[in-house]
C-alpha positions in Angstrom: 52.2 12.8 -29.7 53.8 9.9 -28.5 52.7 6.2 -29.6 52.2 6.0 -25.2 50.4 9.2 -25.0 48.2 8.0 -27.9 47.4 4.9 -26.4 46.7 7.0 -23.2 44.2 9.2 -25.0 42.2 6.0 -27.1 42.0 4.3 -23.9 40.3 7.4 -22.1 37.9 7.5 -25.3 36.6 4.3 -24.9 36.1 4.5 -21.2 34.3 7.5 -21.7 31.8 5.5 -24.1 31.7 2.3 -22.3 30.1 4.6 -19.1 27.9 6.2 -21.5 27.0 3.6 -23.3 26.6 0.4 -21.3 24.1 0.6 -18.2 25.9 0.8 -14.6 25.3 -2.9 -13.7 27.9 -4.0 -16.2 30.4 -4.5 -13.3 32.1 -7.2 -15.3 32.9 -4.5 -18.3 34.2 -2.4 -15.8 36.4 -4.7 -14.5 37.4 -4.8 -17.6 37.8 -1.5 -18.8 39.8 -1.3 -15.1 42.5 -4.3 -16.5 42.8 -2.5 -19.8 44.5 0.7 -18.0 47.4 -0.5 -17.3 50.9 0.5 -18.4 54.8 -0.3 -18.3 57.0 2.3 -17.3 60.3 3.1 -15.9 59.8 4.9 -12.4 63.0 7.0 -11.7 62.5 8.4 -8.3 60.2 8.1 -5.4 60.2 11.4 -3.1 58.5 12.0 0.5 56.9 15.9 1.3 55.5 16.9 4.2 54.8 21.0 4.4 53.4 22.8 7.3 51.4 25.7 6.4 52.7 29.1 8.9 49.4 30.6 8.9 46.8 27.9 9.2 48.7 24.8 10.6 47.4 22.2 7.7 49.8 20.0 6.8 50.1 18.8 3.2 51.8 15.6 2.7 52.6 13.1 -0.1 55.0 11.2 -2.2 55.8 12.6 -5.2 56.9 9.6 -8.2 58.6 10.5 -11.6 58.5 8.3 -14.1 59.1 7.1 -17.5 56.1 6.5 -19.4 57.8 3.8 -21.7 58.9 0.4 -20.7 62.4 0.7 -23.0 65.1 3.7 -23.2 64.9 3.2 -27.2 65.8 6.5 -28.7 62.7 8.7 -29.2 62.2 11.7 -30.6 58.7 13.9 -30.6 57.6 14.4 -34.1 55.0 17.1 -33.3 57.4 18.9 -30.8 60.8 19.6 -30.9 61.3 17.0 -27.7 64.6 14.4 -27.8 64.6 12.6 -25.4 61.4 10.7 -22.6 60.0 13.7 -20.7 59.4 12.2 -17.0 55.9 12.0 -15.6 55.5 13.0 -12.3 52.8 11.2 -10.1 51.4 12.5 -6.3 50.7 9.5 -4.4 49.7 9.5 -0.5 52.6 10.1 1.9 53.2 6.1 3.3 52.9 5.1 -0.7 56.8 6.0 -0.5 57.0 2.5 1.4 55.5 0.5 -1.5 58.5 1.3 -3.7 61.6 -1.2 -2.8 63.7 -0.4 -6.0 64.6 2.2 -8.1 65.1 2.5 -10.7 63.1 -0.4 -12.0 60.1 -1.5 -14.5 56.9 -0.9 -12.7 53.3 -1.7 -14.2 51.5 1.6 -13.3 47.5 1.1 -12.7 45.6 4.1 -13.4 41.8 5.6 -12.9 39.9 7.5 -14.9 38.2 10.7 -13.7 36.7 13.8 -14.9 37.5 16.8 -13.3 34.8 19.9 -12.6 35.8 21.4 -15.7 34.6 17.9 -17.5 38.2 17.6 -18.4 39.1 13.3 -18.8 42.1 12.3 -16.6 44.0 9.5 -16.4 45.6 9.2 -12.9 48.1 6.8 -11.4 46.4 4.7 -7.9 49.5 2.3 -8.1 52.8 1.0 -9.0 53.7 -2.7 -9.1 57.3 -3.8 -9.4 58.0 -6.0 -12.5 62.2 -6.2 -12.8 65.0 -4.1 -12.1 66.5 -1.5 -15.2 70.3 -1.4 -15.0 71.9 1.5 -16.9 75.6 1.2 -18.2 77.5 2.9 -20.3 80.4 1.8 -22.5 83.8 4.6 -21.8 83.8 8.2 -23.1 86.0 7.1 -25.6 84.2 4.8 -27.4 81.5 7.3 -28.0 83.5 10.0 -29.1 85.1 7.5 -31.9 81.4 6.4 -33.4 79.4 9.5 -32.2 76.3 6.7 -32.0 74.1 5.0 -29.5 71.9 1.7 -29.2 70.6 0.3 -26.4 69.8 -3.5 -26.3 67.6 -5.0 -23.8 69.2 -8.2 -21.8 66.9 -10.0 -20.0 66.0 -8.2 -17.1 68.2 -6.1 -17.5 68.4 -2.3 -20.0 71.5 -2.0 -21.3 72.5 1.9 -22.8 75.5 0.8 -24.8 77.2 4.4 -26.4 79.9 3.5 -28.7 80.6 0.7 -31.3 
């Protein structure tokens, strides 16, 4: 499990024990609780859907996000799975949410609710991403990579930079 997903996980736990635990007129600790879910990440793409169903004429909408749940490209490997690589998340949003993106791709701050599904099941759900800087991506030539086989990536202000090669 990632050190992200982890985090994701402990901060479910002790949501789930501040509602248990505290009586409901604590709005101020949930308020808090509410700051405390909060994470960086790199959203990759912002998609709109809209599909008619034939038969009955509903109409499902939405805007699908994918993103990075990590606020750095740093190599990462999973130790518990055989997983190179970040694994993007993929977020359903309302269909005018699409509009509330202006760059990708680009270092969001993703807000997130906690629910518990009919099954009792915790989840951990994105309501909103807010922009923080732009990511920009470049890459040294083929070249240098074949010659050191090796890659680093140094962050540059606001800016990522994957540098492959020596």
């Amino acid at each position: 499990m990632t050190v992200h997903a982890q985090r994701w996980v402990l901060l479910t736990v002790q949501y789930s024990l501040l509602a248990i635990l505290l009586p409901p007129r604590l709005n101020n600790i949930e308020r808090l609780v509410n700051l405390m879910l909060t994470q960086k990440a790199i959203v990759l793409s912002a998609s709109q859907y809209r599909v008619t169903d034939d038969r009955t004429g509903e109409v499902n909408e939405g805007c699908t996000v994918r993103y990075l749940m990590a606020d750095n490209l740093n190599p990462h490997e999973e130790e518990a799975k055989p997983v190179k690589g970040r694994v993007p998340a993929k977020a359903n949003m309302p269909y005018d949410y699409y509009g509330k993106i202006p760059v990708l791709p680009a270092l969001y701050e993703v807000v997130c609710d906690f629910s518990v599904d009919s099954k009792g099941k915790a989840a951990i759900t994105p309501t909103q991403f807010n922009f923080v800087n732009g990511v920009k991506v470049t890459f040294d030539s083929v070249d240098a990579l074949s010659e050191s086989g090796s890659s680093e990536i140094t962050p540059e202000g606001k800016t990522v930079k994957l540098k492959l090669g020596s």
